[in-house]
Residue frames as qw, qx, qy, qz and C-alpha x, y, z in Angstrom:
[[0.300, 0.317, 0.827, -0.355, 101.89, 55.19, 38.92],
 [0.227, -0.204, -0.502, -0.809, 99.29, 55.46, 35.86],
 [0.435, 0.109, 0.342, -0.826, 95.78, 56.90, 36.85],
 [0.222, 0.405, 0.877, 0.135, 93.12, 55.27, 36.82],
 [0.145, 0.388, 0.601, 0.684, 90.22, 56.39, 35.48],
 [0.340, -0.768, -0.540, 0.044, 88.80, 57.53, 38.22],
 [0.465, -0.489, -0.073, 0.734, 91.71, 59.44, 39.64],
 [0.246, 0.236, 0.560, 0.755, 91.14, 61.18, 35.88],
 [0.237, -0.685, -0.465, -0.507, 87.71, 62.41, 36.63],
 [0.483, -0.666, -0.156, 0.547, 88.94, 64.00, 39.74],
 [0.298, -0.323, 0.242, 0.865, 91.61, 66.00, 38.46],
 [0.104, 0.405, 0.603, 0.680, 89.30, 66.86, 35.33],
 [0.481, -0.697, -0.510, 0.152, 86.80, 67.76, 38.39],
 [0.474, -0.688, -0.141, 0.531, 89.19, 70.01, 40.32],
 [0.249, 0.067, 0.402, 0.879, 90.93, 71.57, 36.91],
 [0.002, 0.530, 0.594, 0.605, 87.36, 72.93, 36.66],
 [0.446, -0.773, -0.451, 0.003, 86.32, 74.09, 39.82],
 [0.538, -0.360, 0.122, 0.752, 90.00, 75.90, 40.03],
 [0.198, 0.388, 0.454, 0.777, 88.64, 77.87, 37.05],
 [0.280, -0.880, -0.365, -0.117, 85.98, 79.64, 39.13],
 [0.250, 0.410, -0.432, 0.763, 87.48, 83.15, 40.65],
 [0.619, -0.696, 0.154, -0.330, 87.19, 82.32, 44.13],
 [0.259, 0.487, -0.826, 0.118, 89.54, 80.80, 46.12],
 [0.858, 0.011, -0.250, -0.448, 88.67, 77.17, 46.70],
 [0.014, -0.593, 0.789, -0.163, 89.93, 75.01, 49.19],
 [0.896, 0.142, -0.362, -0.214, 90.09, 70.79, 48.46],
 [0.560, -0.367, 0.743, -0.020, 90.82, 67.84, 50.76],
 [0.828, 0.352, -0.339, -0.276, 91.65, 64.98, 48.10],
 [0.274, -0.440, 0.848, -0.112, 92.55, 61.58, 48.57],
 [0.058, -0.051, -0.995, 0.069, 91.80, 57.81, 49.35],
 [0.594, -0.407, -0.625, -0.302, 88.39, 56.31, 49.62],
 [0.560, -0.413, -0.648, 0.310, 89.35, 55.55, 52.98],
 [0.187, 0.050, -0.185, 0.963, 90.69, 59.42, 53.78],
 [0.257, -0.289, -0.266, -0.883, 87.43, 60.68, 52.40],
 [0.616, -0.522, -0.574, -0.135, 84.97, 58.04, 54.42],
 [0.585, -0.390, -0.437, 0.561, 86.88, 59.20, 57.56],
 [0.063, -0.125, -0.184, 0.973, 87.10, 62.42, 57.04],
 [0.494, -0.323, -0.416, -0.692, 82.87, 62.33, 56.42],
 [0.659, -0.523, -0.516, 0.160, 82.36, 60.31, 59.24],
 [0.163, -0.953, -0.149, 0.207, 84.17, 63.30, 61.04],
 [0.275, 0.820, -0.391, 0.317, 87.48, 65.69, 60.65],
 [0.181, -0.729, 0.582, -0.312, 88.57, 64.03, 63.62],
 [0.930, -0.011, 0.353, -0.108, 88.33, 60.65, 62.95],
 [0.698, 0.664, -0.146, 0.225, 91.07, 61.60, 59.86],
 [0.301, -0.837, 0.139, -0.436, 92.64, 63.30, 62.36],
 [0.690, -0.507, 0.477, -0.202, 93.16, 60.53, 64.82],
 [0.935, 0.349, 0.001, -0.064, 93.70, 57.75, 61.89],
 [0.586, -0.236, 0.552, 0.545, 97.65, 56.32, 60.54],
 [0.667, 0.538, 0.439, 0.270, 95.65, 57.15, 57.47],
 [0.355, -0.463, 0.232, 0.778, 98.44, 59.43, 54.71],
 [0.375, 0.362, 0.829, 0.202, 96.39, 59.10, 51.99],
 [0.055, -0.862, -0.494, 0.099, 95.30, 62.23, 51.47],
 [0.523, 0.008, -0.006, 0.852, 96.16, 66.13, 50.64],
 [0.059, -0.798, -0.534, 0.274, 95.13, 69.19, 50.42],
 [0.469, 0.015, 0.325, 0.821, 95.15, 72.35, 48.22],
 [0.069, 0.722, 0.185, -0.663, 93.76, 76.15, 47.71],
 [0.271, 0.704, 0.442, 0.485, 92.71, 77.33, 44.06],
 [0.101, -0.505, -0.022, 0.857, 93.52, 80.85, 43.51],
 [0.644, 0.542, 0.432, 0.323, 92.23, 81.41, 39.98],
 [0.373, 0.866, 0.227, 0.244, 92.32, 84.60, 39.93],
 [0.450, -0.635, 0.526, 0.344, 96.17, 84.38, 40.55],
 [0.576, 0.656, -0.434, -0.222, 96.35, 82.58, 38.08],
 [0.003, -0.494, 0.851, -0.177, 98.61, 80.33, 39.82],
 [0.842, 0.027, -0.485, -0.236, 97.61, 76.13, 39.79],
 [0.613, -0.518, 0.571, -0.171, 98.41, 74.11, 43.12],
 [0.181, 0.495, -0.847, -0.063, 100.12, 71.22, 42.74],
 [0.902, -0.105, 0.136, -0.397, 97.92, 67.92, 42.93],
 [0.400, -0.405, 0.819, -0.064, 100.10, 64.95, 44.18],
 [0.818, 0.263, -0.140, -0.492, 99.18, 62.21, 41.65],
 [0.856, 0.041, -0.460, -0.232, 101.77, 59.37, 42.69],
 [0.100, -0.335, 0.743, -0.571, 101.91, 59.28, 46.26],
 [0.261, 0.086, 0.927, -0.257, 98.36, 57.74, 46.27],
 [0.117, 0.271, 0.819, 0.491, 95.28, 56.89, 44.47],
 [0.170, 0.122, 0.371, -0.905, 92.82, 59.51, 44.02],
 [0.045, 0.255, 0.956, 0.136, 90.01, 58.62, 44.61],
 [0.235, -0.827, -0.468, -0.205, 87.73, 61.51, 45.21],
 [0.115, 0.294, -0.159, 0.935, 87.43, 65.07, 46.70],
 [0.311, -0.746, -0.570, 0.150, 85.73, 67.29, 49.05],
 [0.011, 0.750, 0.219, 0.624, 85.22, 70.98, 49.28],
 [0.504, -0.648, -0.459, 0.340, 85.97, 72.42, 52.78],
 [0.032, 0.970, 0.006, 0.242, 86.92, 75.89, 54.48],
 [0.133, 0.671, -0.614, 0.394, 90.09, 77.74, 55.60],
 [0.577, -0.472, 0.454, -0.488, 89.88, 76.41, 59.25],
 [0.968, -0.003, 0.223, -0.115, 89.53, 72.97, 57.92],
 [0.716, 0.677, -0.161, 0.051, 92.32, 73.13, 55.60],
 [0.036, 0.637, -0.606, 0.475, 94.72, 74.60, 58.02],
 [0.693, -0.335, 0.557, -0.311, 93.58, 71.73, 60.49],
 [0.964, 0.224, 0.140, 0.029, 94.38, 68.94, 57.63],
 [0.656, 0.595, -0.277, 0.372, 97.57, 70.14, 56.51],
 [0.396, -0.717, 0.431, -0.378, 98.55, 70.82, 59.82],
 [0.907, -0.066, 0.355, -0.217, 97.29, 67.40, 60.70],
 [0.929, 0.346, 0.037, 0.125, 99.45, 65.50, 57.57],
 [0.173, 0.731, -0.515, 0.413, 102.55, 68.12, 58.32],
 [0.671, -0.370, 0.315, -0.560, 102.13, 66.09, 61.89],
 [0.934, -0.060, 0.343, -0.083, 102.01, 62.86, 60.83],
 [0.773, 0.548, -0.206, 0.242, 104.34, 62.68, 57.92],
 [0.168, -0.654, 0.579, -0.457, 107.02, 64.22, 61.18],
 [0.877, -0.200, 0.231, -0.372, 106.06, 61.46, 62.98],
 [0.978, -0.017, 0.196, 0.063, 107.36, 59.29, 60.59],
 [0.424, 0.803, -0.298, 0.295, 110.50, 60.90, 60.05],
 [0.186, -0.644, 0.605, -0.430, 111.57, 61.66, 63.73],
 [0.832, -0.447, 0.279, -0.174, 110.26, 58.33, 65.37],
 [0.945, 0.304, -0.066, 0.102, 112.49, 56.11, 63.26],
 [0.488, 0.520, -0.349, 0.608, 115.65, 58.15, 63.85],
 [0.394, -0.653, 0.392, -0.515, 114.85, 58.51, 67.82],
 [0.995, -0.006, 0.047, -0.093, 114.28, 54.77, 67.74],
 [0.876, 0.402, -0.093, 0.251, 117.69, 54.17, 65.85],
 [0.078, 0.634, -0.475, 0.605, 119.50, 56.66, 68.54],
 [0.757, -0.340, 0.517, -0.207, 118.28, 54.11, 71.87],
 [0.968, 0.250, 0.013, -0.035, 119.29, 51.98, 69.96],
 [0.537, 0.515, -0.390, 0.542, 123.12, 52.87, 69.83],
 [0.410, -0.680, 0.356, -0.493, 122.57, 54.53, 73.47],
 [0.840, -0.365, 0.323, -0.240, 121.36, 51.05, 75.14],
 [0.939, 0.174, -0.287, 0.076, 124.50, 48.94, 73.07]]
């Protein structure tokens, strides 16, 4: 997937703010991720919506997170705290399951009921 130009001024965005020594924790994603998760955390929360990740700056590790760049379009960031972080990544650990297990529980009634 080639970035757009926006998705560019993110990352350029977060490559800087990753440079501060604190550690620095980012929801990124979708438009939509980001409107929902402003309208509340639990409106993301409740959503189908996958759009969306999340990642912890160490600088002064040294160490760069990984920033997902073609699972979806980024479209924009937000700044949040531990508590929130661990509730989103929870939350996307959660749903991405979801769509692992239902498909293969689905595809086991399915042999059961033939």
């Amino acid at each position: 997937m080639a970035l757009t130009s926006k998705a560019l001024e993110v990352l350029k965005e977060l490559k800087r703010i990753s440079s501060v020594n604190l550690t620095t924790h980012i929801l990124y994603g979708s438009d939509e991720a980001l409107t929902l998760f402003r309208e509340s955390p639990e409106a993301l929360f409740m959503s189908d919506c996958l759009d969306f990740d999340v990642v912890v700056f160490e600088a002064n590790l040294g160490k760069e997170p990984e920033i997902l760049t073609d699972t979806f379009e980024i479209e924009g960031y937000s700044l949040i705290d531990q508590n929130t972080y661990d509730r989103l990544h929870d939350n996307l650990c959660k749903k991405v399951k979801n769509m692992v297990i239902e498909p293969r529980n689905q595809k086991g009634a399915k042999k059961l009921g033939n």
